[in-house]
DRENDOSE-53808 format. One record per residue (C-alpha): x, y, z; residue in one letter. Coordinates in steps of 0.001 Angstrom, whole numbers, plus 500000, padded with zeros to 6 digits. Layout:
! residues N
XYZA...
***
This chain:
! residues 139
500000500000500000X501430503134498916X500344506829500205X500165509771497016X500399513340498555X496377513719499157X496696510795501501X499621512314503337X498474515932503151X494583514707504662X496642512555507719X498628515219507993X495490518077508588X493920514915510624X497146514921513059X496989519417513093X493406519697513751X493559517169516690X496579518843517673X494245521801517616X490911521070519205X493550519537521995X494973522745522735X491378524628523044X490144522126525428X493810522348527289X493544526356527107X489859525891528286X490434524060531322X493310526012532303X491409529326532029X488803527766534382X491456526398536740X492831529730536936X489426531403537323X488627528807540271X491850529492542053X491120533561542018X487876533121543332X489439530551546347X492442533202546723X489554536250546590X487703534536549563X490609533746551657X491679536996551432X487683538214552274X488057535943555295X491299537346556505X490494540549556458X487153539633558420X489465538048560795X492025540841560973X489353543364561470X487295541526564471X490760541123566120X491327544713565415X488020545405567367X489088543126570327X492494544431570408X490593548089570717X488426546676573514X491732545649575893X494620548295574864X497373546870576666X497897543162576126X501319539801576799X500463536454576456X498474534459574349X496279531495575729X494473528774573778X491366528017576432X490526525047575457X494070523075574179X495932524750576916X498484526267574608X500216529404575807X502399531768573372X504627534540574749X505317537249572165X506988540747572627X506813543477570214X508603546634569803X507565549711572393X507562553394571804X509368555333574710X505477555674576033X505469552053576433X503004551459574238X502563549046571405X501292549844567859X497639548770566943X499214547095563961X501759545237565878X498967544247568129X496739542784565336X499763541228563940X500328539277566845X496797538042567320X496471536946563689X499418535049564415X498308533577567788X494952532690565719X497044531198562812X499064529030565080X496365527738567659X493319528283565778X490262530591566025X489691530016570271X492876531950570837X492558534877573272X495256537669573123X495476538809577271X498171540880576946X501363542464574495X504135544058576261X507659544562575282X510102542537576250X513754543384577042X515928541297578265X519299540169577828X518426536879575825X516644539411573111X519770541526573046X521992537940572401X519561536967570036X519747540099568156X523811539923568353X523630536232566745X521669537499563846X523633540388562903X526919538871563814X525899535717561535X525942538124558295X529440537980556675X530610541117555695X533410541443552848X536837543452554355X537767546050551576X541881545493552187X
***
C-alpha cells in the first residue's frame, strides 16, 4: 500500500486539527482552573480581612495586652513586640500578633496581653543574627 500526497496531506490536517481542538480544550480548562483558584484566593483573602478586622476590634476593647492562651488546648504563646518610649505598642503590631496567635492555635485563641520585652536573651539573640551576616573586608 502506497500513500500519494492527498493521503499524506489529509493525515497530515487529521494529526493538526487534533493537535488543535487539543489545545482549546487544554487552554479551556486552564482558564477555568485559573478562574477557580482567584475566586478561592479572593475569599481567603475576604476571610482574613474579616478576621484581621474583628481582632482589630478586640484588640481596641483591651489596649494593653502579653500572652496568648488557647482556652481550650491549653496552649500558651509569649510574644513581645517593639515599644515606643510611652510604652506602648502599635495597633498594627497588636493585630499582627493576634492573627498570628489565631494562625498558630486556631480561632479560640485569646490575646490577654502584648508588652515589650527586654531582656538580655533578646539583646543575644539580636547579636547572633547580625553577627551571623558575613561582611566582605575592603583590604
Amino acid at each position: 500500500m502506497t500513500l500519494d500526497g492527498t493521503d499524506l496531506i489529509a493525515i497530515a490536517a487529521m494529526i493538526a486539527a487534533g493537535f488543535a481542538v487539543c489545545y482549546v480544550l487544554l487552554l479551556r480548562k486552564l482558564r477555568a482552573i485559573a478562574v477557580d483558584r482567584e475566586m478561592k484566593v479572593a475569599d481567603q483573602i475576604g476571610s482574613l480581612d474579616e478576621a484581621i478586622r474583628a481582632l482589630e476590634t478586640r484588640l481596641a476593647e483591651h489596649p494593653m495586652q502579653t500572652v496568648v492562651v488557647n482556652q481550650s488546648e491549653g496552649v500558651q504563646v509569649e510574644g513581645a513586640a517593639e515599644a515606643h518610649e510611652s510604652g506602648e505598642i502599635d495597633p498594627e503590631i497588636q493585630a499582627a500578633i493576634a492573627a498570628a496567635a489565631v494562625a498558630a492555635v486556631g480561632p479560640n485563641a485569646v490575646v490577654h496581653s502584648v508588652k515589650s520585652a527586654t531582656s538580655p536573651w533578646t539583646q543575644q539573640g539580636r547579636v547572633l543574627v547580625q553577627g551571623g551576616h558575613n561582611l566582605r573586608v575592603q583590604r
